[in-house]
NUPA-322114 format. One line per field, with one value per residue (C-alpha): x, y, z. Coordinates in steps of 0.1 Angstrom, whole numbers, padded with zeros to 4 digits. Layout:
N
X X,...;
Y Y,...;
Z Z,...;
This chain:
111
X 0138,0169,0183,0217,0236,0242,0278,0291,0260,0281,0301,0273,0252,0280,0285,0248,0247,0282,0263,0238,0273,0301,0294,0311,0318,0286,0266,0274,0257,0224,0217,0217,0195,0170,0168,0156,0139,0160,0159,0200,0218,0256,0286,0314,0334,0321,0316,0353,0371,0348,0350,0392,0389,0369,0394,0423,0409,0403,0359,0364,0387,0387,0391,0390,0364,0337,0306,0277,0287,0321,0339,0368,0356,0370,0344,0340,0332,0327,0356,0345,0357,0336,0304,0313,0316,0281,0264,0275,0271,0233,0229,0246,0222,0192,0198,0199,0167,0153,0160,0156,0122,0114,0127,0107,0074,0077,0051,0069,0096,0100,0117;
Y -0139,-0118,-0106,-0114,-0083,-0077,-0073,-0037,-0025,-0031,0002,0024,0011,0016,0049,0057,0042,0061,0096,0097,0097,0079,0043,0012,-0024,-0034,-0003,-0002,-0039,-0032,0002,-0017,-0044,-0020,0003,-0030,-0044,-0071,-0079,-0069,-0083,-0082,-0103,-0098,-0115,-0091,-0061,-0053,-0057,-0031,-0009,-0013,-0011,0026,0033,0028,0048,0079,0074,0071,0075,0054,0062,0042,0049,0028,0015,0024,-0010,0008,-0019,-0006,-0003,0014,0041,0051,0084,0097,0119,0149,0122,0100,0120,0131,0092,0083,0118,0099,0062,0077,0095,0059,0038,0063,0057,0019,0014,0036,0015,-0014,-0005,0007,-0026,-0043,-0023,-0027,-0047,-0056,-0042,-0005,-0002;
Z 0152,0148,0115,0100,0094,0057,0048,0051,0077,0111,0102,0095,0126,0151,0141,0143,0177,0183,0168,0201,0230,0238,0242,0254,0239,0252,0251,0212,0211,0238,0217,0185,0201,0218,0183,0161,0184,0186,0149,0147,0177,0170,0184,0201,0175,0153,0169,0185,0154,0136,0169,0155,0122,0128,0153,0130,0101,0126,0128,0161,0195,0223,0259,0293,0317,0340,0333,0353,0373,0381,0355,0337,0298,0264,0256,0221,0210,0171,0157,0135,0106,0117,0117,0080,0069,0091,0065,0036,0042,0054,0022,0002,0021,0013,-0027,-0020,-0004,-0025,-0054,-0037,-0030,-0067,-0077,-0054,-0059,-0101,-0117,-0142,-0165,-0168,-0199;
């Protein structure tokens, strides 16, 4: 049973799945699939206007090229931006499931 995507994830997990090569549309989305084992599967309708949005702030470039089918797609490549924003929304997301986890593991109130 697949996962729903909490709000604000779909940005760091595209540039993860960016991080490991250029990628297109549909690359971004199989990557993400095979890396949760299917527990995250993301939408079109979701996943191209985040591919934008990271475009327009400069995380990432696009560039035409063909698939391994020899279809004309938008590849998708991390700018040097892009890799700083990916260190630092790793590090943010590191101090959240650490809490969560402390929160989660408590027995009861710490304080």
């Amino acid at each position: 049973m697949a996962l729903d995507l909490l709000k604000g994830t779909l940005d760091v997990l595209v540039l993860k799945t960016l991080s490991w090569g250029p990628l297109h549309g549909y690359g971004v989305s199989r990557a993400i699939r095979l890396a949760t084992d299917e527990l995250l599967q993301v939408e079109e309708g979701a996943l191209y206007p985040a591919l934008r949005r990271l475009e327009s702030r400069g995380l990432v470039e696009a560039s035409w090229g063909r698939t391994d089918t020899g279809r004309e797609a938008r590849f998708y490549a991390l700018t040097p931006a892009g890799e700083e924003a990916l260190e630092a929304e790793r590090r943010g997301w590191e101090r959240y499931v650490m809490a969560m986890a402390r929160v989660l593991d408590a027995e009861g109130p710490l304080g």
